[in-house]
C-alpha positions in Angstrom: -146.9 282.4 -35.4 -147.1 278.4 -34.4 -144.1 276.2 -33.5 -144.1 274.7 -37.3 -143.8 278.2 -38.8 -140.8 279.2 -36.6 -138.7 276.0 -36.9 -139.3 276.8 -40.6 -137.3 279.2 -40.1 -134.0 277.4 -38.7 -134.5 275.4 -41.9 -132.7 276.4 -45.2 -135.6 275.7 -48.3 -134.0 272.6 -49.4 -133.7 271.1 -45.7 -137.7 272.6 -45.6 -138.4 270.7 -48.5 -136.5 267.2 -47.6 -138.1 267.2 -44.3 -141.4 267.5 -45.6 -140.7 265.2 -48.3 -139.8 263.1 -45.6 -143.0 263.1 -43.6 -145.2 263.1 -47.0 -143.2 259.8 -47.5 -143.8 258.3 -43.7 -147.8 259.0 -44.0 -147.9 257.4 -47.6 -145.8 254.3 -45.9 -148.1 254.2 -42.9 -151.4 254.8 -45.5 -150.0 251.9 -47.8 -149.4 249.3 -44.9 -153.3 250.1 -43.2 -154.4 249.7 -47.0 -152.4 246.4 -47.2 -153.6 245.2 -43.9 -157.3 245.7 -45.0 -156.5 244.0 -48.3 -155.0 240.8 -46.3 -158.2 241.0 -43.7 -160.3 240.6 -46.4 -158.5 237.4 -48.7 -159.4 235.7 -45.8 -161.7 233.0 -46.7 -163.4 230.8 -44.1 -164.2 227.9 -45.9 -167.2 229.5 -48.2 -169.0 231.0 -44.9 -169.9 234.5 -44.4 -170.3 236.2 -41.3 -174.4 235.8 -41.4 -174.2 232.2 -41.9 -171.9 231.5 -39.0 -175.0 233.7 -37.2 -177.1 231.3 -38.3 -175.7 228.1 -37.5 -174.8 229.5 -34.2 -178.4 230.4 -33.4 -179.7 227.4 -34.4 -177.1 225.4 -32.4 -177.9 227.5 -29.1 -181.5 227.0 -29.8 -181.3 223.1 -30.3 -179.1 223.7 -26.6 -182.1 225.3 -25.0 -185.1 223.2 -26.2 -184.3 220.5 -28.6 -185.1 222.4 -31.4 -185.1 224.9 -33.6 -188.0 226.9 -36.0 -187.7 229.1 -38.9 -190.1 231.4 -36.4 -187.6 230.9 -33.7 -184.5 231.9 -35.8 -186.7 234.7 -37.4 -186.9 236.1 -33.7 -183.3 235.7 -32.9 -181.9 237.2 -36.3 -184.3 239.8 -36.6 -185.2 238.6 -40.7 -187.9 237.4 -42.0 -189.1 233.5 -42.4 -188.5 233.4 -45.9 -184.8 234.8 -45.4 -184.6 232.5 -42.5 -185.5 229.6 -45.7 -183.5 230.9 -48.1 -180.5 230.8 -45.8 -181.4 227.2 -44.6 -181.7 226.0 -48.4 -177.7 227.3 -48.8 -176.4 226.2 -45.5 -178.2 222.4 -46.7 -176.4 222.8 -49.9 -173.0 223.9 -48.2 -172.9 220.8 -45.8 -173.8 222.9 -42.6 -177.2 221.3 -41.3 -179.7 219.0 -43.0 -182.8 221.0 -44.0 -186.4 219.4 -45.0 -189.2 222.2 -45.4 -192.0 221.6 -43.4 -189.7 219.0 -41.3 -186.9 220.8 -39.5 -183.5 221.1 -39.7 -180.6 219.4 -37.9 -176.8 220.6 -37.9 -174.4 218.2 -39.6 -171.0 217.8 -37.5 -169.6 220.2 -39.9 -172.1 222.7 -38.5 -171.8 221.9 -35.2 -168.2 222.6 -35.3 -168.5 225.9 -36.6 -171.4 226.6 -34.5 -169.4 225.7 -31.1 -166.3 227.7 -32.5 -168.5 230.9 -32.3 -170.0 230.0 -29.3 -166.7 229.7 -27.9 -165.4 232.7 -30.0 -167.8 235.2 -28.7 -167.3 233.2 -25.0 -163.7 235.0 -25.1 -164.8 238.0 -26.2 -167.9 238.4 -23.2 -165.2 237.6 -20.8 -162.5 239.7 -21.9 -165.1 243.2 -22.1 -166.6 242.2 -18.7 -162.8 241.9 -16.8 -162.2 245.3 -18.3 -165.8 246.8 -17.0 -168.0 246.4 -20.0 -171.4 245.8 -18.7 -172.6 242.5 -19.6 -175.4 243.5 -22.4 -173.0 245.6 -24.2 -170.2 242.6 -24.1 -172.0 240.3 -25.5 -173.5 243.2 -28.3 -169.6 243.9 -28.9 -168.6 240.3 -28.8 -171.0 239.7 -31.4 -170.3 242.2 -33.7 -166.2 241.5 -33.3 -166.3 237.6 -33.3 -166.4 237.0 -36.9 -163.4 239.0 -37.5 -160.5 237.4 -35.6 -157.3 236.5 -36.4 -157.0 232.8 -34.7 -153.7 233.8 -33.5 -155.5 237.3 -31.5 -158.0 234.5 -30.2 -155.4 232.0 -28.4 -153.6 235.1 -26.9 -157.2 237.0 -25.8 -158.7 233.2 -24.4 -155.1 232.6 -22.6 -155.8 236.4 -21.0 -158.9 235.7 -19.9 -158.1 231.9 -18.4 -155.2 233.5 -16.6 -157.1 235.7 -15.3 -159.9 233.7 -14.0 -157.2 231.6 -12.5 -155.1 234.3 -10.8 -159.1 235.6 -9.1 -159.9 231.9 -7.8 -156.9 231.8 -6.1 
């Protein structure tokens, strides 16, 4: 006989059945607020961006970083799409303000862009930092960092970049 089957016995059935009641009650409390905290993550709206576009305008601004420039090829490579995706998502990031798109004729971020772009930049920065301090190995930090970044809480972000600047201090000195 287990441990739950003998206290059952030290219970009369209505103390049984209130104390069960009772847990029933705790995991449909703790199931509702997980439910309710997944509802919340998700009203979130970043200014009408999803996740792939802030990809996007990130790679582009990281590739303009490294050689002036940047291709549908080149973000093709980087993203792991095809060209015509790669088009199709420059066509709606022209239209939302983002970057400045001419087919055949390139594409330049608009400050609005750049803004987000250096956000994530930053964002997955903190991320790197904080997985390698705890003894991620680089290639899987910044795979994790990428995969997380979007999904911050601005709030999470100030407390994890303060972590991390503390502790770059507290090793220079």
């Amino acid at each position: 006989m287990d441990n739950d089957q003998n206290s059952d016995r030290n219970f009369s059935k209505t103390e049984l059945r209130d104390y069960r009641e009772s847990r029933l009650s705790q995991r449909t409390q703790a199931s509702e607020t997980r439910l309710e905290s997944i509802r919340d993550a998700n009203r979130i709206v970043r200014r009408s961006r999803t996740d792939r576009m802030e990809d996007y305008l990130e790679v582009v601004y990281e590739l303009v970083r490294r050689k002036g420039y940047a291709t549908t090829v080149d973000i093709s490579d980087y993203l792991n799409v095809s060209s015509p995706s790669v088009t199709s998502m420059m066509k709606k990031l022209d239209e939302k303000g983002f970057l400045r798109y001419e087919k055949y004729r390139g594409m330049s971020l608009t400050d609005e862009g750049i803004e987000v772009a250096k956000a994530m930049h930053k964002r997955h920065g903190i991320l790197a930092d904080f997985f390698r301090m705890i003894g991620v190995q680089n290639d899987i930090a910044n795979e994790d960092a990428e995969g997380i970044e979007h999904h911050l809480h601005p709030e999470t972000l100030k407390k994890l970049e303060e972590f991390v600047n503390s502790h770059k201090l507290a090793e220079k000195t």
